[in-house]
C-alpha positions in Angstrom: 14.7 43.4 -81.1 13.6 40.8 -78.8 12.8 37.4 -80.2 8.9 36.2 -79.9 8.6 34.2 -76.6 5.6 31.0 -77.2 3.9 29.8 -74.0 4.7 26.5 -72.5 1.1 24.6 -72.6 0.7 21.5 -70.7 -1.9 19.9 -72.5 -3.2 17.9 -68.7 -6.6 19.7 -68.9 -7.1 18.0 -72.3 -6.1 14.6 -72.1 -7.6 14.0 -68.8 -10.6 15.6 -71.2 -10.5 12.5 -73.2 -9.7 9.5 -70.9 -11.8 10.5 -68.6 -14.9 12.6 -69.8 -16.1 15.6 -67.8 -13.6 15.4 -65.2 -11.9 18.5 -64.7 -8.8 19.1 -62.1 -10.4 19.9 -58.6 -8.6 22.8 -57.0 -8.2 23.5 -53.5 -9.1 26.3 -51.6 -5.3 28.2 -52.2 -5.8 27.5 -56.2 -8.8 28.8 -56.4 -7.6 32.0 -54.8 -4.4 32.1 -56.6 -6.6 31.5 -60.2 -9.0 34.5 -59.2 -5.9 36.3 -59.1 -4.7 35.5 -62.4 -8.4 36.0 -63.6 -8.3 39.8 -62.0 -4.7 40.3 -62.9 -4.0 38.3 -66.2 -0.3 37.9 -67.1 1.6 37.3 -63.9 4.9 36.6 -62.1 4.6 34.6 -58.6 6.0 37.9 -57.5 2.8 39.1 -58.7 0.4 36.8 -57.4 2.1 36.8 -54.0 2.0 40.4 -53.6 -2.2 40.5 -54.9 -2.9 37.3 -52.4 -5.4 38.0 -49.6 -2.8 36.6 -46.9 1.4 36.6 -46.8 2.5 33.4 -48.0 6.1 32.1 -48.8 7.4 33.1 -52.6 8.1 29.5 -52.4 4.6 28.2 -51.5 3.2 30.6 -54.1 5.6 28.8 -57.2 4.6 25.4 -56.3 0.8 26.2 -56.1 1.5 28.4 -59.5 3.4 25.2 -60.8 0.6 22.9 -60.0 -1.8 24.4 -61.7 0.3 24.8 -64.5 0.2 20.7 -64.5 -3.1 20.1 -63.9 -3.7 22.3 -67.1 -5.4 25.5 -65.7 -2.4 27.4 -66.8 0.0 28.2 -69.7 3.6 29.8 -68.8 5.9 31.7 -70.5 10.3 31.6 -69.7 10.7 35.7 -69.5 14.1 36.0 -67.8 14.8 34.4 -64.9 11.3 33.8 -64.1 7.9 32.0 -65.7 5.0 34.5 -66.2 1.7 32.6 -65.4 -1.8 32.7 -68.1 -4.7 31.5 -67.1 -6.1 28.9 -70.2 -9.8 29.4 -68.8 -12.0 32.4 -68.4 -13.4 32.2 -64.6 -17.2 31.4 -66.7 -15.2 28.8 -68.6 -14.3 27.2 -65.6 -17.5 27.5 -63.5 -19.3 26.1 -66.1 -17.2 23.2 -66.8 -17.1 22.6 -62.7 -21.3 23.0 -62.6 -21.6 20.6 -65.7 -19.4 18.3 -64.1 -21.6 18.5 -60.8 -24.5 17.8 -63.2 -23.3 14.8 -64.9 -22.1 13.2 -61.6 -25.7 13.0 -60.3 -27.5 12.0 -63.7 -24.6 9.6 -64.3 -26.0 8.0 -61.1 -29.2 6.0 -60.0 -32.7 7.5 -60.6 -33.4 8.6 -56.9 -29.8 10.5 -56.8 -31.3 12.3 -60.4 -34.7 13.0 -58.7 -32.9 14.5 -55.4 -30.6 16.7 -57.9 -33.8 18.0 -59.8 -36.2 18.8 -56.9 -32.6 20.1 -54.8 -32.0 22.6 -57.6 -35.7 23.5 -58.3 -35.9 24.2 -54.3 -32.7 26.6 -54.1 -33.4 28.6 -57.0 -37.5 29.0 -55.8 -36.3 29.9 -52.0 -33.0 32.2 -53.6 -34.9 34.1 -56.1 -38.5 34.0 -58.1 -36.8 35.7 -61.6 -34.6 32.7 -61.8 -37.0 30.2 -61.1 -38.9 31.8 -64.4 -35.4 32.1 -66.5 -34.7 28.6 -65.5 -38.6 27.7 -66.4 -38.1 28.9 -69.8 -34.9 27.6 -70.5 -36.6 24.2 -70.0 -39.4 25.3 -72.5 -36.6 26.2 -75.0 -35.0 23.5 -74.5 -38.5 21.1 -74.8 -38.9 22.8 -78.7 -35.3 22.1 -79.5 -35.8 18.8 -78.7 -39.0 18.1 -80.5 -37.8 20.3 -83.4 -35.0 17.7 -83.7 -36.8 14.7 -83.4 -39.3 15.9 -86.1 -35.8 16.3 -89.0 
C-alpha cells in the first residue's frame, strides 16, 4: 500500500491577496496557455503539458513556466516519483473573474473621468457585441438597485 501523497501549496496567491488587495499574478501569454492545459487536462506531469502544448517547446522551458506558476500561487504540486504532478488551485471562471474584477477595481479605484470612460466603454461593447447581453447586464443593474435599497432600508 502506497502511503497518501499531500500537495505542496504555495500560499503566494493568498498573501499577495492580503497585502495587496485585488491584485492577482498577471500571466504571460505561455502561462496562460500552459494553465488552459492544466484546466482541459487536470492533474499533470510537464511531460504532460509539453506533449498537449500547441507548439514544441523544451521539457526544460515547460518546468520552469510550470514552476512559476506554482510560485505565483496558480498551482499546487504533488512529489510522485521522480517528478512533480501539477493542480491547477483555480477553476478557469475562478480566474477570469478574479482578472475582470481586478480590471474593474483598477478603473473605479481611479479618478471620476477614468470611472465614466470604463462605464460608457463597457455599455458600448456589450450594445455593438450583442443586444441579449445588453438586457442581462440591464437587469443585473436593476437587481442589484433593489439589493441595495433593500439594505439601506434594515
Amino acid at each position: 500500500m502506497q502511503p497518501l501523497r499531500c500537495y505542496e501549496r504555495n500560499d503566494s496567491l493568498l498573501s499577495n491577496a492580503i497585502t495587496r488587495p485585488n491584485r492577482h499574478p498577471i500571466l504571460g501569454p505561455l502561462e496562460i496557455r500552459v494553465m488552459e492545459v492544466l484546466w482541459t487536462a487536470g492533474q499533470s506531469s510537464v511531460r504532460d503539458v509539453a506533449e498537449k502544448l500547441d507548439r514544441k517547446l523544451a521539457y526544460t522551458t515547460v518546468m520552469t513556466t510550470l514552476d512559476r506558476l506554482f510560485k505565483k500561487g496558480m498551482l499546487d504540486r504533488q512529489k510522485s516519483a521522480r517528478a512533480f504532478l501539477y493542480l491547477p488551485r483555480l477553476s478557469s471562471q475562478e480566474w477570469k473573474r478574479q482578472r475582470a474584477g481586478d480590471l474593474i477595481a483598477g478603473f473605479l479605484a481611479g479618478p471620476q473621468p477614468a470611472r465614466e470612460l470604463l462605464l460608457s466603454s463597457l455599455v458600448d461593447a456589450v450594445g455593438q457585441h450583442d443586444a441579449v447581453l445588453l438586457e442581462q447586464l440591464e437587469e443585473k443593474i436593476r437587481k442589484k438597485r433593489k439589493e441595495l435599497l433593500a439594505g439601506r432600508t434594515l
